[in-house]
C-alpha positions as CSV (number, residue, x, y, z in Angstrom):
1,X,14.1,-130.5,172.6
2,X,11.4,-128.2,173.9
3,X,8.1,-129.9,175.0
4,X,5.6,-127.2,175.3
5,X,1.7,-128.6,176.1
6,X,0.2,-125.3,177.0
7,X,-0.3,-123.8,173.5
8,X,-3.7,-125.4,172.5
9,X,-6.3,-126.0,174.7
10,X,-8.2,-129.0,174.7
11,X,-11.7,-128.1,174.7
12,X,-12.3,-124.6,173.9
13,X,-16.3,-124.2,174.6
14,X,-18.9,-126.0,176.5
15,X,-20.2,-127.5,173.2
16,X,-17.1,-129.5,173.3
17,X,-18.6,-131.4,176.3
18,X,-21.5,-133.7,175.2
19,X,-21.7,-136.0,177.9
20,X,-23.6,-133.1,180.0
21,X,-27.5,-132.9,179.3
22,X,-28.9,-129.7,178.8
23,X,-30.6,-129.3,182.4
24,X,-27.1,-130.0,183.5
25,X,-26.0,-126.8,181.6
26,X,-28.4,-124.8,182.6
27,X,-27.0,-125.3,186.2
28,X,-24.8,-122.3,187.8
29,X,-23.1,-125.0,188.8
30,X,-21.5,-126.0,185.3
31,X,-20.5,-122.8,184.5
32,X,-18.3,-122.2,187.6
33,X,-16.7,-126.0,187.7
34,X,-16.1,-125.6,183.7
35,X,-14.2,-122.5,184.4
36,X,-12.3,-123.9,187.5
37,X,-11.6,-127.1,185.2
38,X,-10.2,-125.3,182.7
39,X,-8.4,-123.6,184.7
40,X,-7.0,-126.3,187.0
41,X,-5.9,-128.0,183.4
42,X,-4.0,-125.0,182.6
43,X,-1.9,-124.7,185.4
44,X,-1.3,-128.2,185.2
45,X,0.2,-128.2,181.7
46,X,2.8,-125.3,183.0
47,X,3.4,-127.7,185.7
48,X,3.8,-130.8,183.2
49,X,5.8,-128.4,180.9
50,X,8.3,-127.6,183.6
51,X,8.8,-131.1,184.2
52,X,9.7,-132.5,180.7
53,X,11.8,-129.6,180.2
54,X,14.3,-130.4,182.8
55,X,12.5,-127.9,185.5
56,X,11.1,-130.7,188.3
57,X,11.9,-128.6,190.8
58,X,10.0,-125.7,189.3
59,X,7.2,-127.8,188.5
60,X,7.0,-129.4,192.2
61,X,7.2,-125.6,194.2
62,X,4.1,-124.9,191.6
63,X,2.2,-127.8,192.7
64,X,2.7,-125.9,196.9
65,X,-0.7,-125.6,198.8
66,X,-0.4,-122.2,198.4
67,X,0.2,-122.1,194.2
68,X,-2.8,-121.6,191.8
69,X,-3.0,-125.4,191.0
70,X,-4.0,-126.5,194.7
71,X,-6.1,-123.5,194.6
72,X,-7.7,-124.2,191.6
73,X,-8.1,-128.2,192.2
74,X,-9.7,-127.7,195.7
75,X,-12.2,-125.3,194.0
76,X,-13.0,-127.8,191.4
77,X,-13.6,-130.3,194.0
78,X,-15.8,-128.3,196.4
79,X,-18.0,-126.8,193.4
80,X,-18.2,-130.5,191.9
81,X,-19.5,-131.1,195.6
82,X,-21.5,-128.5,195.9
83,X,-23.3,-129.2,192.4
84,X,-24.0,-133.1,193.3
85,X,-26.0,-132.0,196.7
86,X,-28.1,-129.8,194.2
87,X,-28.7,-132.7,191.7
């Protein structure tokens, strides 16, 4: 069996997310963290993919403080930092 949970992204446009008002949108802010969210989810589904598939080791070097998902998760969290001293 191959478990493969990077074909279909779960939310495909910012419409998708209705919990954000539309001052909130109209932030720089939510562009940038909805980018580096989507991307912090991607990398983590090859990550989670690697693992079910028999692949831990591969999955843990791509979870290294120098992969894209430590990259991408510390930009999340400094831009979702950022964007709370604005509001």
């Amino acid at each position: 069996i191959v478990i493969n949970v990077t074909t279909k992204p779960a939310i495909k446009t910012s419409q998708n997310i209705i919990f954000f008002n539309m001052q909130a949108k109209q932030s720089p802010h939510y562009k940038e963290a909805f980018d580096l969210h989507a991307k912090f989810h991607q990398q983590g589904g090859k990550i989670l993919e690697l693992a079910l598939n028999g692949n831990p080791g591969e999955a843990q070097k791509l979870m290294g403080p120098s992969e894209p998902f430590a990259k991408y998760s510390a930009a999340l969290t400094l831009k979702l930092k950022d964007w709370k001293e604005e509001i």
